[in-house]
N, C-alpha and C positions, 0 to 999 in steps of 0.2 A: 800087506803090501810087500812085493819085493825089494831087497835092497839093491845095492849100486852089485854089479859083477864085472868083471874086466872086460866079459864077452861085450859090450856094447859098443859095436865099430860106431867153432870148438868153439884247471878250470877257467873256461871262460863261459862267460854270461852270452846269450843268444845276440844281446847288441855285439857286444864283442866281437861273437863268432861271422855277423852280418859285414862287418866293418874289415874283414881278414883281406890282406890284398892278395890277388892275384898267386903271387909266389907264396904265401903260407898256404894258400888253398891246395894249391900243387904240392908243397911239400908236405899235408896231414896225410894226402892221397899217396904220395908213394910210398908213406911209411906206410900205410894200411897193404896195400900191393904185396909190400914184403913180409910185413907180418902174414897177409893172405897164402905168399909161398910156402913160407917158411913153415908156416902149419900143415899143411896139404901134404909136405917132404917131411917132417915129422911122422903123422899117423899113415903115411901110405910106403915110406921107405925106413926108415932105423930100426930098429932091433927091438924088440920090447923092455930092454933093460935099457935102455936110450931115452925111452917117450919120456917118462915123470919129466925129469930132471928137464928135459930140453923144453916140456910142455908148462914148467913151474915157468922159466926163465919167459915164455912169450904171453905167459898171461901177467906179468910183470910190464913187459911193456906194454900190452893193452889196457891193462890200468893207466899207465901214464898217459896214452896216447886221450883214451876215454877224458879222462880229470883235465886235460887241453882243449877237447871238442866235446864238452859233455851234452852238446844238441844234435851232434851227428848220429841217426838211426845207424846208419850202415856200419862207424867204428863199434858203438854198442853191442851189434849183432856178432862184428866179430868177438868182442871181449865176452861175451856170453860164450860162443860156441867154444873157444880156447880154452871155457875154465871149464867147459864141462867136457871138454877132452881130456882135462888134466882130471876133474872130478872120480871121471871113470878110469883113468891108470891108476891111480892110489884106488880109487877100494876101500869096501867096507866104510863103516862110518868115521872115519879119518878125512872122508871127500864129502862127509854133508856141508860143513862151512864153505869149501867150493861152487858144490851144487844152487844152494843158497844163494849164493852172490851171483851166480851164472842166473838162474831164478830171477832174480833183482833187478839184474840189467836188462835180461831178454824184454822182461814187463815193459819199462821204462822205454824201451826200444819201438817196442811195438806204439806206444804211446804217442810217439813222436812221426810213425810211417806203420799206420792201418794194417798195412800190406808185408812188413813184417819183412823187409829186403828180402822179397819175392819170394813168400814161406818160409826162409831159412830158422827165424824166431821163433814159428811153431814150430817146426820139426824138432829144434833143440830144444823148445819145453816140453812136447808131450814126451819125448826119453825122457828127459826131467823128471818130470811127475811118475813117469811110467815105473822108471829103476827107484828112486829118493826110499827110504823106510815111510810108512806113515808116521799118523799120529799117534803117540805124544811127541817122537823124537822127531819126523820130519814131518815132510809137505806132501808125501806120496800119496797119489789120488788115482785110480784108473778112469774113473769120468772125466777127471777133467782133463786127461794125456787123451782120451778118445776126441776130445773137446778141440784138442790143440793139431793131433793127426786130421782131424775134417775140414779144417780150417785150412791147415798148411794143401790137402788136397783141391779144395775149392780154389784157392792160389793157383798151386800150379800141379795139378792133376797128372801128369806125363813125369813127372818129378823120378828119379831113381831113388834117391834118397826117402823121399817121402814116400813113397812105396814100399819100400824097402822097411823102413823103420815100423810101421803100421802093419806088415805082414806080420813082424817079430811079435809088436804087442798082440794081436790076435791072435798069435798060434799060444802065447802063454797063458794066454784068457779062456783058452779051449776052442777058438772059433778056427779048426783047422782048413776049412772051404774056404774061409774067406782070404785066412795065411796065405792059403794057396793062390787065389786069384790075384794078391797084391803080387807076393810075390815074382809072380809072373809078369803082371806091370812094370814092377821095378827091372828085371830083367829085360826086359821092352823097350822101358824108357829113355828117354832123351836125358846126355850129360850136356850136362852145363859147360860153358865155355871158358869161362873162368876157373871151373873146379871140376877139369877132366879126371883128371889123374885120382884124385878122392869118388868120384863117382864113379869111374870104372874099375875099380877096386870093389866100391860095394854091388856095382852088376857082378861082379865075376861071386862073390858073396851073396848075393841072392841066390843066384846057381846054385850055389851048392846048397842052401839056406831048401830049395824048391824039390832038389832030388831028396833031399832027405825027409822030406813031410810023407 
């Protein structure tokens, strides 16, 4: 199984959480918003000597935000996709503890919303499994990232991201046709509205990801 490489372009009780009024509902959401930015402006604008540190710092507050709403799927998904933004700037096996917990959450997320706030849970497990070392040291599995790529496809099929990310694992797998046709999809596909800036980053990355096969 491969390991992690840089190349991979992140408490209350449920009565509790039911009981939040008005104003703490609105204020989980725009801390999420921001942290939502903040990441997005992270991996698609600073410097590579910038990510770790700035990506250590926001999966810090996604733990906190998590450990306040720990029933909300959607802060979850973010606390997942951050750590393993951050998983893959460190590198090497210094980011499975990362990984892991990114792993942990994503599960626990999905648990909670089938649907996996609109694929994004798969997407950021099958990298997961895809990049992680195996066993003994990690969780790396290519069945089960092809398992979590089909899933996130069935979601949302048009996905860039999810396109994108599933060309990558097949062209390392040797399935260079098929590289190719995601590829292409992802190139194709429809960004999200929420997450332009990140997604059109990985179209223009597809691109080149498409001429090169």
């Amino acid at each position: 199984m491969r390991t992690y490489t840089s190349r991979w372009l992140l408490a209350v009780t449920l009565g509790g959480a039911l009981a939040l009024s008005p104003l703490a509902a609105s204020a989980y959401q725009d801390e999420l918003f921001s942290l939502k930015n903040r990441w997005e402006h992270t991996v698609t604008e600073l410097p590579a000597n910038q990510r770790q540190g700035t990506l250590e710092a926001l999966s810090d507050e996604a733990e906190a935000l998590a450990s306040q709403n720990p029933n909300e799927a959607d802060v979850l998904v973010w606390q997942g996709i951050i750590l393993a933004s951050y998983a893959r700037e460190r590198g090497g096996l210094g980011a499975l503890a990362s990984a892991k917990e990114a792993r942990a959450v994503l599960e626990r997320a999905i648990e909670l919303d089938p649907q996996g706030s609109n694929a994004s849970a798969y997407v950021t497990l099958g990298a997961l499994y895809d990049r992680a070392p195996g066993r003994p040291l990690g969780f790396g599995n290519s069945d089960t990232a092809e398992r979590m790529f089909q899933r996130a496809l069935e979601i949302r099929p048009n996905g860039i991201d999810v396109n994108f990310y599933y060309a990558a694992f097949l062209k390392e797998e040797g399935d260079i046709q098929g590289a190719r046709e995601y590829a292409t999809r992802a190139v194709e596909g429809t960004a999200r509205e929420n997450r332009q800036l990140s997604d059109e980053a990985l179209r223009r990355e597809a691109q080149a990801f498409l001429q090169a096969l």
